[in-house]
N, CA, C and O of each residue as an XYZ file, in Angstrom:
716
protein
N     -14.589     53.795    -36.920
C     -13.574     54.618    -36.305
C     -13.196     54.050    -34.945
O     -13.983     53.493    -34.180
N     -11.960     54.246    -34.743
C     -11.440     53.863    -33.348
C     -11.762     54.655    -32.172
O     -10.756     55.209    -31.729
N     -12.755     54.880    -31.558
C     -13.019     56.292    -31.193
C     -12.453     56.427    -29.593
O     -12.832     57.338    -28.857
N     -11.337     55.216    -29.103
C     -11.043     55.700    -27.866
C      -9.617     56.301    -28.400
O      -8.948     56.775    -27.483
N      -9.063     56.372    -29.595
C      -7.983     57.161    -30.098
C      -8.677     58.638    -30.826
O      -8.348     59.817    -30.699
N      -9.414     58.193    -31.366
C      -9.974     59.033    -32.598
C      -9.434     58.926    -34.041
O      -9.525     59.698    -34.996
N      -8.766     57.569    -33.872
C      -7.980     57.656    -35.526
C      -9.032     56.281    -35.817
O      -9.747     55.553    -35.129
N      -8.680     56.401    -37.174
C      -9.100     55.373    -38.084
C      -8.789     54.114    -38.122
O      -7.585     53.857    -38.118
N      -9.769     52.976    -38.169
C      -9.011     51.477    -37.980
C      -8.237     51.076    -38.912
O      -8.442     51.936    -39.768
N      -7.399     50.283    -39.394
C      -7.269     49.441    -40.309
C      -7.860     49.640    -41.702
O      -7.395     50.114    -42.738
N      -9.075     49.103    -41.364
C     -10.574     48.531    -42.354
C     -10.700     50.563    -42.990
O     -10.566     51.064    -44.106
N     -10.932     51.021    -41.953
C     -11.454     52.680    -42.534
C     -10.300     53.574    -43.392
O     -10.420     54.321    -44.362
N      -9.235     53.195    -42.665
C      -7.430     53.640    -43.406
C      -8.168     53.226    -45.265
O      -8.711     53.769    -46.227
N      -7.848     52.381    -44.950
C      -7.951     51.579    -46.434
C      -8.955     52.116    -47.215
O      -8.555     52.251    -48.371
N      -9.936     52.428    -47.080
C     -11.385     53.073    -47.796
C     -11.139     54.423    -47.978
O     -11.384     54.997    -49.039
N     -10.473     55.183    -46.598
C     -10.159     56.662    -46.838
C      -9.288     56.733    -48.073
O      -9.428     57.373    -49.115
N      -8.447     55.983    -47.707
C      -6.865     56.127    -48.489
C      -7.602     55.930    -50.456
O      -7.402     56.768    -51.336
N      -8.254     54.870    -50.601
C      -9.214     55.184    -51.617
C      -9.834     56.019    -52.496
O      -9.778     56.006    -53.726
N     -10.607     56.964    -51.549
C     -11.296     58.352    -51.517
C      -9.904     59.246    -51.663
O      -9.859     60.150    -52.497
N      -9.043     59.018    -51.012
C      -8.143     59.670    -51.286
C      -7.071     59.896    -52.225
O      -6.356     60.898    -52.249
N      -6.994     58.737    -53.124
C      -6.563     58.638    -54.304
C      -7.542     59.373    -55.410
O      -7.012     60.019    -56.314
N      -8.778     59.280    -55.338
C      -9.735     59.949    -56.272
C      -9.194     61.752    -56.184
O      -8.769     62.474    -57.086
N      -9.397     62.003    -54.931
C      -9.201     63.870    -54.782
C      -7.790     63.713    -54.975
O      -8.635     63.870    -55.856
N      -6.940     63.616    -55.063
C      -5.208     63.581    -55.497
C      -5.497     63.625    -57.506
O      -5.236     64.622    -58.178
N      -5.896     62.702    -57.916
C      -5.914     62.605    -59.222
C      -7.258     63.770    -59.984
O      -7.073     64.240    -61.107
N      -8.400     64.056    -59.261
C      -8.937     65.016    -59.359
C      -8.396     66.565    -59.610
O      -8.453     67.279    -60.612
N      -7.655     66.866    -57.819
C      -7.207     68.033    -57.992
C      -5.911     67.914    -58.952
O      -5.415     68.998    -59.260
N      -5.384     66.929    -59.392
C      -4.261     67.135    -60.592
C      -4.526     67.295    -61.655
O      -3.808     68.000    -62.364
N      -5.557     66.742    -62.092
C      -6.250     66.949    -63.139
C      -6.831     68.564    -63.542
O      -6.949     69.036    -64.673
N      -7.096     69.122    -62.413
C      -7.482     70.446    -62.203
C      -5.969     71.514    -62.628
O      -5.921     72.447    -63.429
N      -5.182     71.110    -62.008
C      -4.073     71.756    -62.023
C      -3.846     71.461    -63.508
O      -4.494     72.112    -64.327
N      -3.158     70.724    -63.834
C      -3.392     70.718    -65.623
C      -3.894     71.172    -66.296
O      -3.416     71.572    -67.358
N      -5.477     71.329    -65.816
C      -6.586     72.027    -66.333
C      -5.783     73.468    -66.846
O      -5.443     73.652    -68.015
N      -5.548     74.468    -65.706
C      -4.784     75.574    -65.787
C      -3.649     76.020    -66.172
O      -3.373     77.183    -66.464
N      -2.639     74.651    -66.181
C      -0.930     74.963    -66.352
C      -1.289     74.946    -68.318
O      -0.546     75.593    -69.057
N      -2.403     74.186    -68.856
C      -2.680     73.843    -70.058
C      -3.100     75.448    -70.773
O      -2.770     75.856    -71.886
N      -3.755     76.011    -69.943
C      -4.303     77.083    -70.256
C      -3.516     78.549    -70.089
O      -4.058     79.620    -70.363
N      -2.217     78.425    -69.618
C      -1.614     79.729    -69.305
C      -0.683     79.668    -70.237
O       0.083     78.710    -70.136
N      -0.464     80.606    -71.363
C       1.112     80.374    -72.285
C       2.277     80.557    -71.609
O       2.441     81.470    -70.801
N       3.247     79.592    -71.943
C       4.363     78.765    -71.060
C       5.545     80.265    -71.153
O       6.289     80.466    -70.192
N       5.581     81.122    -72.271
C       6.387     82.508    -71.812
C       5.407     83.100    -70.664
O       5.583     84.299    -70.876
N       4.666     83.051    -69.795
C       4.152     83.669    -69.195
C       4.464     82.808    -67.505
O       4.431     83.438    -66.448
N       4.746     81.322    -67.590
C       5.235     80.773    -66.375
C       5.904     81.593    -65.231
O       5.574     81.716    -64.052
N       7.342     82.318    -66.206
C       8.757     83.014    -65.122
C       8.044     84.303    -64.600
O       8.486     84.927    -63.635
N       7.006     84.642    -65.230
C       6.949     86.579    -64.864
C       6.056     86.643    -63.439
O       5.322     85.726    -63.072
N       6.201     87.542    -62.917
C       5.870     87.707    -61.959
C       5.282     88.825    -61.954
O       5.914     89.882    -61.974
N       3.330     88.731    -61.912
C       2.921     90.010    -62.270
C       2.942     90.816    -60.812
O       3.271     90.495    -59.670
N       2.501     91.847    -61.340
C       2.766     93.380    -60.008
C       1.552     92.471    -59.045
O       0.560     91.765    -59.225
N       2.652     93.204    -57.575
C       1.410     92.903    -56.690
C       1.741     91.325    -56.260
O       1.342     91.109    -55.115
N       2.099     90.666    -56.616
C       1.454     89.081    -56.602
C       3.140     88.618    -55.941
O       4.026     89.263    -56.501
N       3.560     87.799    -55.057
C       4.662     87.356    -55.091
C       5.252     85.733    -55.504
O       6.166     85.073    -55.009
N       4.368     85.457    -56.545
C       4.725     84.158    -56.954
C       4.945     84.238    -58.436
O       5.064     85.380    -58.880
N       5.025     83.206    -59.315
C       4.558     82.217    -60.172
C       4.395     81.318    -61.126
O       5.003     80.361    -60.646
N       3.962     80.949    -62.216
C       3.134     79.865    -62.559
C       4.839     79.301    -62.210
O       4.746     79.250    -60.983
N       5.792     79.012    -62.412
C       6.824     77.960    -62.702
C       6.873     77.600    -61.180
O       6.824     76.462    -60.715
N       6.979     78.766    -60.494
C       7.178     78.496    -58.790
C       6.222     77.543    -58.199
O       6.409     76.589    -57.444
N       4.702     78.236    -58.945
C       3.947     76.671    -57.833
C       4.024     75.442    -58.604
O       3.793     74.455    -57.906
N       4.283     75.181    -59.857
C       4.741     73.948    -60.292
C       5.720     73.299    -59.619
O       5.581     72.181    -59.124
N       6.531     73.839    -59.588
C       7.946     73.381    -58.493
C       7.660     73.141    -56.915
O       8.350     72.533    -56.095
N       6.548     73.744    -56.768
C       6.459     73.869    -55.006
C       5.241     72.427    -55.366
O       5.050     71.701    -54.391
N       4.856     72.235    -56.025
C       3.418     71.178    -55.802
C       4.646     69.821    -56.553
O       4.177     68.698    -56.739
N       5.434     69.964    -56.744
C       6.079     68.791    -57.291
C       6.904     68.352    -56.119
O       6.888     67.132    -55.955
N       7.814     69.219    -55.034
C       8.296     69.315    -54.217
C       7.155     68.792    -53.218
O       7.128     67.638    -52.791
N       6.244     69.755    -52.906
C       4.672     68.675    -51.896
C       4.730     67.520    -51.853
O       5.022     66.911    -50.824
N       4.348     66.733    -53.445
C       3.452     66.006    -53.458
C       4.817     64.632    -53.225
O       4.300     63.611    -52.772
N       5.964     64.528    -53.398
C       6.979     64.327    -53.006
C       7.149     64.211    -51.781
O       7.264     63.029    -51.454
N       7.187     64.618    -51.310
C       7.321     64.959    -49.499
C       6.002     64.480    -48.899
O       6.189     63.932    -47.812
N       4.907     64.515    -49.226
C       3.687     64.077    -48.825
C       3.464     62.667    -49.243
O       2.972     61.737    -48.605
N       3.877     62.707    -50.307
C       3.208     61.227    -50.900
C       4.271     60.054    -51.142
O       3.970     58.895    -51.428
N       5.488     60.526    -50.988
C       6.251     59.294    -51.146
C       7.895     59.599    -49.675
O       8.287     58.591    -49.086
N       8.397     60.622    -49.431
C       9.358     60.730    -48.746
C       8.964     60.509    -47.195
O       9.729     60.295    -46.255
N       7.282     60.641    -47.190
C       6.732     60.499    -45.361
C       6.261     59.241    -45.648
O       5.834     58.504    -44.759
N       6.286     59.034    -46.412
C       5.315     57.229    -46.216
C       7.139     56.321    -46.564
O       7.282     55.141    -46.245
N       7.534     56.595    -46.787
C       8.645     55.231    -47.111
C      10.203     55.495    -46.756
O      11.119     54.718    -46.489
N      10.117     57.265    -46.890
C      11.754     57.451    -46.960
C      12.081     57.864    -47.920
O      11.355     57.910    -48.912
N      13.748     58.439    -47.853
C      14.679     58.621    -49.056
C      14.862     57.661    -49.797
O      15.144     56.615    -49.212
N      14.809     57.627    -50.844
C      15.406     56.377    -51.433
C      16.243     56.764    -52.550
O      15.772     57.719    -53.168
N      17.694     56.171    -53.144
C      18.548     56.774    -53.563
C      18.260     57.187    -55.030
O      19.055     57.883    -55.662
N      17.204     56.775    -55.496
C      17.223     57.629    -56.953
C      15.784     58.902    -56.566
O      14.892     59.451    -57.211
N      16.155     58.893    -55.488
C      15.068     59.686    -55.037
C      16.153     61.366    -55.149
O      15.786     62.443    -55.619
N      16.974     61.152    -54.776
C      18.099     62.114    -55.494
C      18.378     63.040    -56.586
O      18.753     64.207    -56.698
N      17.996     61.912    -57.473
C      18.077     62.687    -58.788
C      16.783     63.491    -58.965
O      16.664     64.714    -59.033
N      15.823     62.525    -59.026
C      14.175     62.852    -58.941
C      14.015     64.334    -58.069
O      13.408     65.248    -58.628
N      14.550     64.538    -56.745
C      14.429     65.694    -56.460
C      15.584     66.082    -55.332
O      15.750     65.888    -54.128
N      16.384     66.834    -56.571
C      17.820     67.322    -55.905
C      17.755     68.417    -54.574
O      16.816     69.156    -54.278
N      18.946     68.279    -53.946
C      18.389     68.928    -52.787
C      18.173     71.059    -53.315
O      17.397     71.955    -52.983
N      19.299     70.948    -54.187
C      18.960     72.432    -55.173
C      17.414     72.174    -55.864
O      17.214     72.985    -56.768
N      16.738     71.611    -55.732
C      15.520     71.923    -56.304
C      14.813     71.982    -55.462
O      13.995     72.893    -55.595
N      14.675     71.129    -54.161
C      13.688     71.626    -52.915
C      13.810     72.838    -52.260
O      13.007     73.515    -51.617
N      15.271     73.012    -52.625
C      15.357     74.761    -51.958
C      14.704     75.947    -53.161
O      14.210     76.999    -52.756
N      14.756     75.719    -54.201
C      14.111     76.683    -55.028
C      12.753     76.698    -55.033
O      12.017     77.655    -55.270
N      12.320     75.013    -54.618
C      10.662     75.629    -54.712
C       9.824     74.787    -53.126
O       8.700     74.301    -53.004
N      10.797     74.901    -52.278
C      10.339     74.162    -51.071
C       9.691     75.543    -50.238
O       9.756     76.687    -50.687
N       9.009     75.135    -48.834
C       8.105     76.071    -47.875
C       8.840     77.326    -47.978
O       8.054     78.195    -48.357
N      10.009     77.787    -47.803
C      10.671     79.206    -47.364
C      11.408     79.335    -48.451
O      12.552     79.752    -48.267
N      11.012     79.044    -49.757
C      12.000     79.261    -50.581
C      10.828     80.938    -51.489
O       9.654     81.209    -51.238
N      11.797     81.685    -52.494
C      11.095     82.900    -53.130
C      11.257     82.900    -54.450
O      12.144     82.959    -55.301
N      10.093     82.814    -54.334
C      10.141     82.461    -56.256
C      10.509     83.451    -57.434
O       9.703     84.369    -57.586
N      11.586     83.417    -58.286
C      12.082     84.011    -59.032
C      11.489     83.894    -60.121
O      10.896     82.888    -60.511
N      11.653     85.261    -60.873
C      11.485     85.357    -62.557
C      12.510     84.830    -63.732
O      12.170     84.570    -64.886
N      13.729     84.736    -63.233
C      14.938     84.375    -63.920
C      14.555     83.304    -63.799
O      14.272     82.757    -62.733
N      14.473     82.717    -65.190
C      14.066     81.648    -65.840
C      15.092     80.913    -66.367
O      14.869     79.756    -66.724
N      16.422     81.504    -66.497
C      17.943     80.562    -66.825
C      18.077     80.282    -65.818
O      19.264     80.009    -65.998
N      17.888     79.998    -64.440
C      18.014     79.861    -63.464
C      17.353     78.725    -62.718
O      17.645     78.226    -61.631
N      16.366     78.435    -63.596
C      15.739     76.939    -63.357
C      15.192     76.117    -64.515
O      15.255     76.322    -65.727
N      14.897     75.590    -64.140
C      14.518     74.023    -64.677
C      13.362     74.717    -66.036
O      12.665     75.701    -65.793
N      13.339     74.105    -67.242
C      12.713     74.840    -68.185
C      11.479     74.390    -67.867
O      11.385     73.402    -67.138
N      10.054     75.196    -68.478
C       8.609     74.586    -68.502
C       8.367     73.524    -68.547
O       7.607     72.957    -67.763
N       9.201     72.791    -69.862
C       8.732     71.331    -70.431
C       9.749     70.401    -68.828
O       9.319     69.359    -68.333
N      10.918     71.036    -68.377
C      11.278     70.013    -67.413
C      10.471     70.182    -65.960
O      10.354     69.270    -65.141
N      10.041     71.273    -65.835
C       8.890     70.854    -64.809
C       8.002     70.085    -64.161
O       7.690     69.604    -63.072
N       7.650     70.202    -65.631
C       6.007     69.035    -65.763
C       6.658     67.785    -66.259
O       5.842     66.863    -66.255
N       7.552     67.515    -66.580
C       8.214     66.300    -66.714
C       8.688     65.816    -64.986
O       8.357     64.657    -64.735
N       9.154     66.304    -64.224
C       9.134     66.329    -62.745
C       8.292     65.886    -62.398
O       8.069     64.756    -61.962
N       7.328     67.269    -62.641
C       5.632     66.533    -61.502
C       5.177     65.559    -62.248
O       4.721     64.759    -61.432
N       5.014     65.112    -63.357
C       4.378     64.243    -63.986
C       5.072     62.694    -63.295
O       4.473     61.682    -62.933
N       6.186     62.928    -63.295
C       6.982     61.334    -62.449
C       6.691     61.399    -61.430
O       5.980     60.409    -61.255
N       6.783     62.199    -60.103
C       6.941     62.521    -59.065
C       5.062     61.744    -58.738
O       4.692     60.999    -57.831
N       4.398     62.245    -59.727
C       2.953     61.975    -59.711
C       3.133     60.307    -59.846
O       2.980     59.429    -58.997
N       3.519     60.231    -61.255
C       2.838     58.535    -61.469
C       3.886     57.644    -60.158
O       3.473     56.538    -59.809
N       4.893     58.061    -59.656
C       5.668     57.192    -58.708
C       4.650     57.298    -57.230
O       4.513     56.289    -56.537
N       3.927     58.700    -56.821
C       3.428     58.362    -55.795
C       1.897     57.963    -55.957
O       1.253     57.835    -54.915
N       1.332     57.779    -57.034
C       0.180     57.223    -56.767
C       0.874     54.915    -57.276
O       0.419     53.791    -57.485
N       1.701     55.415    -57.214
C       2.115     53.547    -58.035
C       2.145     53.253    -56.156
O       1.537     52.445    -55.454
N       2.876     54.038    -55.923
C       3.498     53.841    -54.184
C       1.503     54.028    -53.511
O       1.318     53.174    -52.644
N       0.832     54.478    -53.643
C      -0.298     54.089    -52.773
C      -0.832     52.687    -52.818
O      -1.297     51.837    -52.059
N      -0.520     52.875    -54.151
C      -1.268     51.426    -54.785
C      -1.084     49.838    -54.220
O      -1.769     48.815    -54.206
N       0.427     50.311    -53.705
C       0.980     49.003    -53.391
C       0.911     49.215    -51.702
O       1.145     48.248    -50.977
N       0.651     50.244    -51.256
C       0.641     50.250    -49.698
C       0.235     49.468    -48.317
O      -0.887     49.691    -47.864
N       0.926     48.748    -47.772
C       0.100     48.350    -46.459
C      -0.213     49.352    -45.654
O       0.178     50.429    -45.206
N      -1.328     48.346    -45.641
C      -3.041     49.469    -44.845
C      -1.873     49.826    -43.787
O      -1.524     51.007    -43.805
N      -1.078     48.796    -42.669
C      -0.822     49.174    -41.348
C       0.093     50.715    -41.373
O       0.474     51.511    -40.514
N       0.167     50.631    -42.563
C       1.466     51.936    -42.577
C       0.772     53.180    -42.475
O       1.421     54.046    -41.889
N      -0.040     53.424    -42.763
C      -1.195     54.338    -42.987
C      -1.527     54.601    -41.480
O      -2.287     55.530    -41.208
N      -1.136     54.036    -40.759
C      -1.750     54.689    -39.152
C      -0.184     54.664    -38.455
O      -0.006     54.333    -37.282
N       0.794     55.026    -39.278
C       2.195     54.899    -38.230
C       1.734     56.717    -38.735
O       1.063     57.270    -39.606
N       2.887     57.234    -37.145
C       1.993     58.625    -36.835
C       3.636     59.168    -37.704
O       4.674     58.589    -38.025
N       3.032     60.766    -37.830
C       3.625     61.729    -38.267
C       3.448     63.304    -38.280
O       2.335     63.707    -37.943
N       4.575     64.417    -38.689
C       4.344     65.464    -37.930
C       3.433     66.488    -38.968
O       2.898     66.117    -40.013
N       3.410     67.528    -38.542
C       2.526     68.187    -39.748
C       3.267     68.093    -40.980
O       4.321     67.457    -40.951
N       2.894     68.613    -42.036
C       1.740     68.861    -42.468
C       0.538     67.546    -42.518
O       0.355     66.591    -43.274
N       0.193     67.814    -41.891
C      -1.465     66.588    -42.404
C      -2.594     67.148    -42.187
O      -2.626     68.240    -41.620
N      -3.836     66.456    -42.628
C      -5.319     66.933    -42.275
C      -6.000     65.639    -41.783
O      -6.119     64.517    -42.275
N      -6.457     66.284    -40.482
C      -7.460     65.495    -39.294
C      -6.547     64.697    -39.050
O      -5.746     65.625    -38.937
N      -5.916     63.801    -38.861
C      -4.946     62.925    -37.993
C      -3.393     62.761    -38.257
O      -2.722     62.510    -39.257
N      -3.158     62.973    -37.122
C      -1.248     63.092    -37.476
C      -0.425     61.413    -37.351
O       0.268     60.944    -36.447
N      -0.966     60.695    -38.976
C      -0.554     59.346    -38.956
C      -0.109     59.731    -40.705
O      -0.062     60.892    -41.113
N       0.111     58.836    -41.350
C       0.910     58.836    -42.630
C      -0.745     59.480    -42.947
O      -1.128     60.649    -42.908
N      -1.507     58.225    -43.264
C      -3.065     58.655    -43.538
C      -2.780     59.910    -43.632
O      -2.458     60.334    -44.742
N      -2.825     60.767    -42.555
C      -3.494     62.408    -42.901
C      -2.768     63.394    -43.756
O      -3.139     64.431    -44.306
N      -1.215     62.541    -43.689
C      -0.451     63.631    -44.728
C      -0.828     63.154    -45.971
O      -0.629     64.105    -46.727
N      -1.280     62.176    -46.648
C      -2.145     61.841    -48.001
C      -3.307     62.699    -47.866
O      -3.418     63.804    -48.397
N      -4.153     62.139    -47.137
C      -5.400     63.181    -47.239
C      -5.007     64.705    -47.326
O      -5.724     65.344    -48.096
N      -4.370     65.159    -46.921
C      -3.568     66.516    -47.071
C      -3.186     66.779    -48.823
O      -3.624     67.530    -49.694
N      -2.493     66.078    -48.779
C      -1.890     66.521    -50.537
C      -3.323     67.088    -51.486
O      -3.361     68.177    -52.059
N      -4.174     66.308    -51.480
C      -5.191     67.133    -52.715
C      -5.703     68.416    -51.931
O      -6.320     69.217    -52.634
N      -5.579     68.679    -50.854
C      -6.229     69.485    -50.091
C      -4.754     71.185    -50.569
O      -4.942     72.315    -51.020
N      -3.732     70.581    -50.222
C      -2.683     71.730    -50.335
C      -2.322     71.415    -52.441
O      -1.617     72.169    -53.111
N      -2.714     70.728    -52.742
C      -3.063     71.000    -54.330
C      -4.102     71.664    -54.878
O      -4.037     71.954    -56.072
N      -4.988     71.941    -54.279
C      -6.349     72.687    -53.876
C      -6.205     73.839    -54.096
O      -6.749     74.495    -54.984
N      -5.183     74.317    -53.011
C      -4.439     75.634    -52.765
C      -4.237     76.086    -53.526
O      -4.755     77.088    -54.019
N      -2.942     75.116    -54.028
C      -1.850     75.945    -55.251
C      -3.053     76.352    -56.247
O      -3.241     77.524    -56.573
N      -3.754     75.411    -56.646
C      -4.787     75.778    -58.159
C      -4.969     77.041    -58.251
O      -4.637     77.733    -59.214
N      -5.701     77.545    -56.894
C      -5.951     78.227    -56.641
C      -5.166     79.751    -56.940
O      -5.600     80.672    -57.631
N      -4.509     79.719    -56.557
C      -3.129     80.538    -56.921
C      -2.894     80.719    -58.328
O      -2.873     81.782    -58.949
N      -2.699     79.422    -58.802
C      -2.769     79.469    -60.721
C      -4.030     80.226    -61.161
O      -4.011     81.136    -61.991
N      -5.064     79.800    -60.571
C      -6.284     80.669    -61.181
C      -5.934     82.321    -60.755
O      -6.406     83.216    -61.456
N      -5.207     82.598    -59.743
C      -5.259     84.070    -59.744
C      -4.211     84.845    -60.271
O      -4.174     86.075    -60.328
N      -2.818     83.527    -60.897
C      -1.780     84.319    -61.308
C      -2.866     84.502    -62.863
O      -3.076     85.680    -63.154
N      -3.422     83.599    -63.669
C      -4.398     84.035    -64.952
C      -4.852     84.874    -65.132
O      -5.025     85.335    -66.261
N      -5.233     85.410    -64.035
C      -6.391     86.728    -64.029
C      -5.183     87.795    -63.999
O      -5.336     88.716    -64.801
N      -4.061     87.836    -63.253
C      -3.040     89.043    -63.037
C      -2.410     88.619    -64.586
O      -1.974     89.527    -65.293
N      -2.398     87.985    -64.804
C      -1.928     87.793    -66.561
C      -2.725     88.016    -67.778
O      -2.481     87.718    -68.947
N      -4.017     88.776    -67.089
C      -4.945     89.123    -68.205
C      -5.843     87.963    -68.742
O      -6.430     88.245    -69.787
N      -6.019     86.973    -68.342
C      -6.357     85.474    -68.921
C      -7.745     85.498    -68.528
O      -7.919     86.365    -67.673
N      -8.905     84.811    -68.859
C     -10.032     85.025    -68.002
C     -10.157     83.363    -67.551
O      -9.618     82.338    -67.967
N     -11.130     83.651    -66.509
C     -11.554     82.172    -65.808
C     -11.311     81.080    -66.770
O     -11.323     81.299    -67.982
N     -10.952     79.169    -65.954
C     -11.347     78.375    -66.801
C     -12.495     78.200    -66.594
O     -13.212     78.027    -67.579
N     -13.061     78.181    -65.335
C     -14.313     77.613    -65.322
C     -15.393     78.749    -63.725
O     -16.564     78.477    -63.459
């Protein structure tokens, strides 16, 4: 560690960023775990009590991991457009409210067709990363250092979250635990 900054060298970027590809593909794997396990008429509804779900945090963790994993490390880039229209970051971005009207967005199967690209494009984009980029700084959202680094380390951490959420829209849907 660099410890008259407190950020990470070079050499440590690179090893984190590592570790950090493992918990990204972990907690996605997790999330699957659950989106696999909830029946897909049950995505749009929005049980009592609860103000989300299942389609909303699909959309909001596809929108994240987007913004975390490929739009703060490199930029817009123009087929980055299609991939995620600016009408779709507003339906499932930070201040957006998640609806039950289901003609109104993107169907189940095009969801996970979303996050599923959105996924294999930003772990292809770690893969190929220079280490130095990984310590150019940036604003929140991140965890422990405000450099590209921490908004990666961030993503499995706010995928964490959402799961989380999926596990409790299951239970308000009558579903019992996966695990």
């Amino acid at each position: 560690m660099n410890t008259s900054s407190n950020l990470p060298t070079q050499s440590d970027a690179t090893v984190m960023l590592r570790s950090a590809i493992g918990q990204i593909q972990f907690a996605r794997n997790y999330t699957l775990e659950l989106l696999d396990s909830i029946p897909r008429e049950m995505w749009f509804a929005i049980p009592n009590g609860l103000p989300t779900n299942v389609a909303w945090q699909l959309g909001h963790l596809t929108v994240s991991e987007y913004g975390l994993l490929m739009f703060r490390l490199r930029g817009r880039e123009p087929e980055d457009l299609e991939l995620i229209p600016g009408r779709f970051r507003k339906a499932y971005g930070r201040e957006s409210v998640p609806s039950a009207d289901s003609t109104k967005q993107p169907s189940a199967d095009e969801l996970l067709e979303r996050l599923a690209t959105v996924h294999e494009r930003s772990l292809a984009g770690l893969e190929g990363i220079d280490p130095a980029v990984l310590l150019e700084p940036i604003e929140m959202p991140y965890a422990a250092y405000p450099i590209k680094l921490g908004g990666i380390l961030f993503c499995p951490i706010h995928e964490g979250i959402h799961a989380g959420q999926l596990g409790v829209l299951r239970r308000a849907h009558g579903l019992p635990p996966v695990r």
